[in-house]
C-alpha positions in Angstrom: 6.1 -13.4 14.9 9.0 -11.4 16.5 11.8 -13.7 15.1 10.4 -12.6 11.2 10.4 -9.2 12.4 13.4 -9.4 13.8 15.1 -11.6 10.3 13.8 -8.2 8.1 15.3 -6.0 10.7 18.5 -7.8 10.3 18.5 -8.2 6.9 17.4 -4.2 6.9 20.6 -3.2 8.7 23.3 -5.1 7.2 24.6 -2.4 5.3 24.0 -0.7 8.3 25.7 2.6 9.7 26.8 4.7 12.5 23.3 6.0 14.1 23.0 9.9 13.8 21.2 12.3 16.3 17.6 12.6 14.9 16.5 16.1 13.1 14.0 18.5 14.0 12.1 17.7 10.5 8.8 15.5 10.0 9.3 15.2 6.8 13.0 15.6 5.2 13.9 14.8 1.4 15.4 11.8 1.3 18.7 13.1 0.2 19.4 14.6 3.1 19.2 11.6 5.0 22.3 9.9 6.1 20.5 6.3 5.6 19.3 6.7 2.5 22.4 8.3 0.7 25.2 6.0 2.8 24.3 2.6 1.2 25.8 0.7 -1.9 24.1 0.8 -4.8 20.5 -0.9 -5.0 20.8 -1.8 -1.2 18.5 -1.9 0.7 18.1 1.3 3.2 19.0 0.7 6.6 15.5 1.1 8.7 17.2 1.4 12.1 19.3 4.2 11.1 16.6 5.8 9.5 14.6 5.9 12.4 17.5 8.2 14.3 17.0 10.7 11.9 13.4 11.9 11.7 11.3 13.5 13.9 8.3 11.2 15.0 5.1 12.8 13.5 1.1 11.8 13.6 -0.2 12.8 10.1 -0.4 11.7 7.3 -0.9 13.8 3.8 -3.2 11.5 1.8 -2.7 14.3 -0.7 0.8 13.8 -1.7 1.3 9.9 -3.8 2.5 7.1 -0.8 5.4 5.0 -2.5 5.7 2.6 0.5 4.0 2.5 4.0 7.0 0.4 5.8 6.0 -0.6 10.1 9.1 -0.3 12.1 9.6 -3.1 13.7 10.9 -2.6 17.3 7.9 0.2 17.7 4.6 -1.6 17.0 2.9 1.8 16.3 5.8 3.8 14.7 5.6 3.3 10.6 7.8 5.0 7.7 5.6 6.8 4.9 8.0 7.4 2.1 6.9 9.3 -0.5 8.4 10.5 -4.1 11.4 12.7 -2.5 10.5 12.6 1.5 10.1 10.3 4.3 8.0 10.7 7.5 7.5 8.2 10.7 4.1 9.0 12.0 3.4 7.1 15.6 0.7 5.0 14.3 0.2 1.8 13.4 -1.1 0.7 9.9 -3.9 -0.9 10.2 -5.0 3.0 11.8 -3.4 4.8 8.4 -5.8 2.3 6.4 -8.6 3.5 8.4 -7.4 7.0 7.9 -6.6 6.2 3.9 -10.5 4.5 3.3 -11.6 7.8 5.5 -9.8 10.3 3.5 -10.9 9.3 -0.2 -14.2 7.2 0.0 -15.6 7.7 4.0 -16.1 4.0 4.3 -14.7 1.2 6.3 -13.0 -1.6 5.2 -15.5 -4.0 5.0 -18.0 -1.9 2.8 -14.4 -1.4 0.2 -13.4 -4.9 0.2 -17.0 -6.3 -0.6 -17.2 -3.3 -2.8 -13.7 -4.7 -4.5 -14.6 -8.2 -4.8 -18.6 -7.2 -6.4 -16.1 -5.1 -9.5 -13.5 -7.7 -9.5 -16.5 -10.9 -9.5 -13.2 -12.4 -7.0 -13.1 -13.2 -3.4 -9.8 -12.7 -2.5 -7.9 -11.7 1.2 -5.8 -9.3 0.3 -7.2 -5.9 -1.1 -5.0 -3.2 -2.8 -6.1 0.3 -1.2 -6.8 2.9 -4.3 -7.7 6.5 -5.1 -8.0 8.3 -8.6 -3.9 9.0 -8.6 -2.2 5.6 -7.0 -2.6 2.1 -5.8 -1.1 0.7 -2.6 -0.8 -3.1 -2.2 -0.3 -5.4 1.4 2.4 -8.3 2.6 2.2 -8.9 5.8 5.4 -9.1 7.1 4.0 -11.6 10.4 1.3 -13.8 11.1 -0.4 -10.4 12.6 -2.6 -9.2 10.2 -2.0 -5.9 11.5 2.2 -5.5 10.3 1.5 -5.4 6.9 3.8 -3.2 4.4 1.8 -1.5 1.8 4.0 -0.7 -1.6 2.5 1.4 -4.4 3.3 -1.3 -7.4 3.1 1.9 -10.1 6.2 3.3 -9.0 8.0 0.0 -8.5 11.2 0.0 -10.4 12.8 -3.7 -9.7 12.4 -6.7 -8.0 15.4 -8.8 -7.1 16.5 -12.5 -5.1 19.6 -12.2 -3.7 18.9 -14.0 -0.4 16.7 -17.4 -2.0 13.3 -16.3 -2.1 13.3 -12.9 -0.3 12.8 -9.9 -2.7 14.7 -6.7 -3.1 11.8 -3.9 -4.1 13.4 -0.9 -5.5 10.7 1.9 -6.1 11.8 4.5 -8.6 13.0 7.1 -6.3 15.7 4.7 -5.8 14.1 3.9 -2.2 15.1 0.1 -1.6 13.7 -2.3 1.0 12.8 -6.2 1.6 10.0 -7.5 1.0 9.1 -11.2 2.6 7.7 -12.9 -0.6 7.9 -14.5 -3.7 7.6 -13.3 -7.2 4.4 -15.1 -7.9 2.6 -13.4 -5.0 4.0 -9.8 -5.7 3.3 -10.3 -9.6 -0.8 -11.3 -8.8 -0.6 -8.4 -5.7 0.6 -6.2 -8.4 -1.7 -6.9 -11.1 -5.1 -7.1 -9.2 -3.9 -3.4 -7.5 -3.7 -2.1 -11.2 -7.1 -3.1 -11.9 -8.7 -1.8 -9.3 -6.6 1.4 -9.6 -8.2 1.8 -13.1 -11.4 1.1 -11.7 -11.7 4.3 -9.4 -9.7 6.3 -12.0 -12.4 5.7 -14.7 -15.5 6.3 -11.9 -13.5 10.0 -11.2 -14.5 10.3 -14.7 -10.7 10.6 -16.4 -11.4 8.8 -19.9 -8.5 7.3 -22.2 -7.3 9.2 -25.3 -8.5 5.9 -27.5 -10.2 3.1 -26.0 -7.8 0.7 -26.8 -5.5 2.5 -24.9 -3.1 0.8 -22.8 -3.6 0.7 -19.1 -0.4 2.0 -18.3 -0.8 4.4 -20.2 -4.1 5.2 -18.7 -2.8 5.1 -15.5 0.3 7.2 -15.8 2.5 4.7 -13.9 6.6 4.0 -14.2 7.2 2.2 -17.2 9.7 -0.6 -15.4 10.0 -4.3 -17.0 8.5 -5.3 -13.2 5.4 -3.0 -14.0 4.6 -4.1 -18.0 4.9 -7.5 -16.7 2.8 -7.2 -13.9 0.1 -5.3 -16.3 0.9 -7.7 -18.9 -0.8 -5.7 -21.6 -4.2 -5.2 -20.5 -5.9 -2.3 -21.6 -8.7 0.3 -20.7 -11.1 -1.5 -22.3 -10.4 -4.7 -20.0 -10.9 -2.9 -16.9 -13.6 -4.5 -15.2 -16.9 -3.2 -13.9 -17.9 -0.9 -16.8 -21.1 1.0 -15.9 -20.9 0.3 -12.1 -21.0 3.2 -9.6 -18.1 2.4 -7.4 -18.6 5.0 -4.5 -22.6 4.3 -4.5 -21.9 0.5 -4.2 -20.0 1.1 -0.9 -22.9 3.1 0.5 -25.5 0.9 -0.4 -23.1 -2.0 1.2 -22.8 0.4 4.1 -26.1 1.0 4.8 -27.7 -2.6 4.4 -24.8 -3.3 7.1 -26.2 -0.9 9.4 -29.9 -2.0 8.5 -28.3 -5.4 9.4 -26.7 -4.3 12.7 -29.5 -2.5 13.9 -31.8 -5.7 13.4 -29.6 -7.7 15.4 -29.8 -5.3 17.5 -33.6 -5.0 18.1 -33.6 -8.9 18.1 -30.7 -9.1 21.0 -32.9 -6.8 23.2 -35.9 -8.6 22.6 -34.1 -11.7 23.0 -35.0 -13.1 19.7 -32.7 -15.5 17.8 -33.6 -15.8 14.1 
């Protein structure tokens, strides 16, 4: 686990600076940022400098679009939120800001979403995108610890590059650029099943497509980038899956027949009953 942490972090700081004393802000713009504006052209920014520069935080504003939820990796529970023009480190880990995320829009866990996921999806799959009404964030796990996982928003992703064999370049569209431990094939699928499931949710909060052939980018309001039109690969509203299915009271019914559940295990444990 460390040595693939510790690969990204090298390959993170090769274009590398001088560190910088950290500011007082918890959230700067991302042009002030020595680390972010000190780097060639579509190269990656260097995370360990980064870090010098921002006051640690321990919010996060679910309010505001996420375009990247990136763990640091010599601080197990220090991770970078970037968002369209600002950055924060927040001193928890991301399996917590999930928690938080599922919390904040839909006061579930993650079992009740994922099962609720799979039922509008009619797939069983591992990895589940995290959406609300206005974005879509997807997982890699960057270890064999479930719990280091970067989450990328894939509708503001701008380009996807190989330099180094197999290991991706992501550049989101607010020219924030990182790597990204997988192939194309997996970010293409991650990508595609996130904008499904984004459209989803957005069609339960009730927003309805000018036509209903309408494309789903469109629908969504995402970047138009070549990596995004070929990740939707034309779908439209009308292929959304799911149509007539109440999203939010699928999760509480899952929810509560998991506490029915727990509580009759419960009651049988006492009693000393196996079933």
């Amino acid at each position: 686990m460390e040595e693939k942490i510790s690969y990204i972090l090298g390959l993170n700081t090769e274009f590398g600076v001088e560190r910088q004393t950290k500011t007082s802000e918890f959230q700067p713009e991302l042009e002030k940022l020595f680390a972010f504006n000190n780097r060639a052209i579509n190269q990656p920014v260097d995370l360990n400098q980064l870090y010098t520069e921002i006051s640690i935080g321990t919010s996060v504003d679910f309010d505001e679009e996420i375009y990247a939820i990136i763990p640091y990796g010599q601080e197990i529970d220090h991770t970078f939120i970037i968002y369209q023009n600002t950055a924060k480190i927040v001193d928890l880990g991301t399996d917590i800001i999930v928690d938080q995320f599922l919390y904040y829009y839909w006061k579930v866990g993650f079992i009740e979403y994922k099962k609720t996921v799979e039922e509008f999806l009619s797939l069983k799959v591992n990895s589940i995108p995290l959406s609300c009404e206005n974005f879509s964030l997807i997982p890699f796990s960057i270890s064999t610890n479930p719990k280091r996982v970067i989450w990328v928003n894939p509708g503001r992703m701008n380009d996807l590059s190989f330099p180094f064999g197999q290991r991706a370049i992501v550049s989101l569209v607010n020219n924030f650029v990182f790597y990204l431990d997988r192939k194309a094939k997996a970010i293409y699928e991650k990508m595609h099943r996130a904008f499904l499931v984004h459209g989803i949710i957005k069609r339960y909060a009730g927003k309805m497509p000018d036509g209903w052939r309408m494309g789903l980018l469109e629908y969504l309001e995402i970047s138009s980038s070549c990596v995004i039109r070929k990740a939707i690969n034309g779908l439209t509203f009308l292929e959304i899956p799911g149509y007539g299915k109440d999203f939010y009271g699928k999760c509480i019914e899952i929810h509560d027949k998991m506490i029915q559940g727990n509580e009759k295990q419960q009651i049988l444990s006492e009693l000393e009953i196996s079933e």
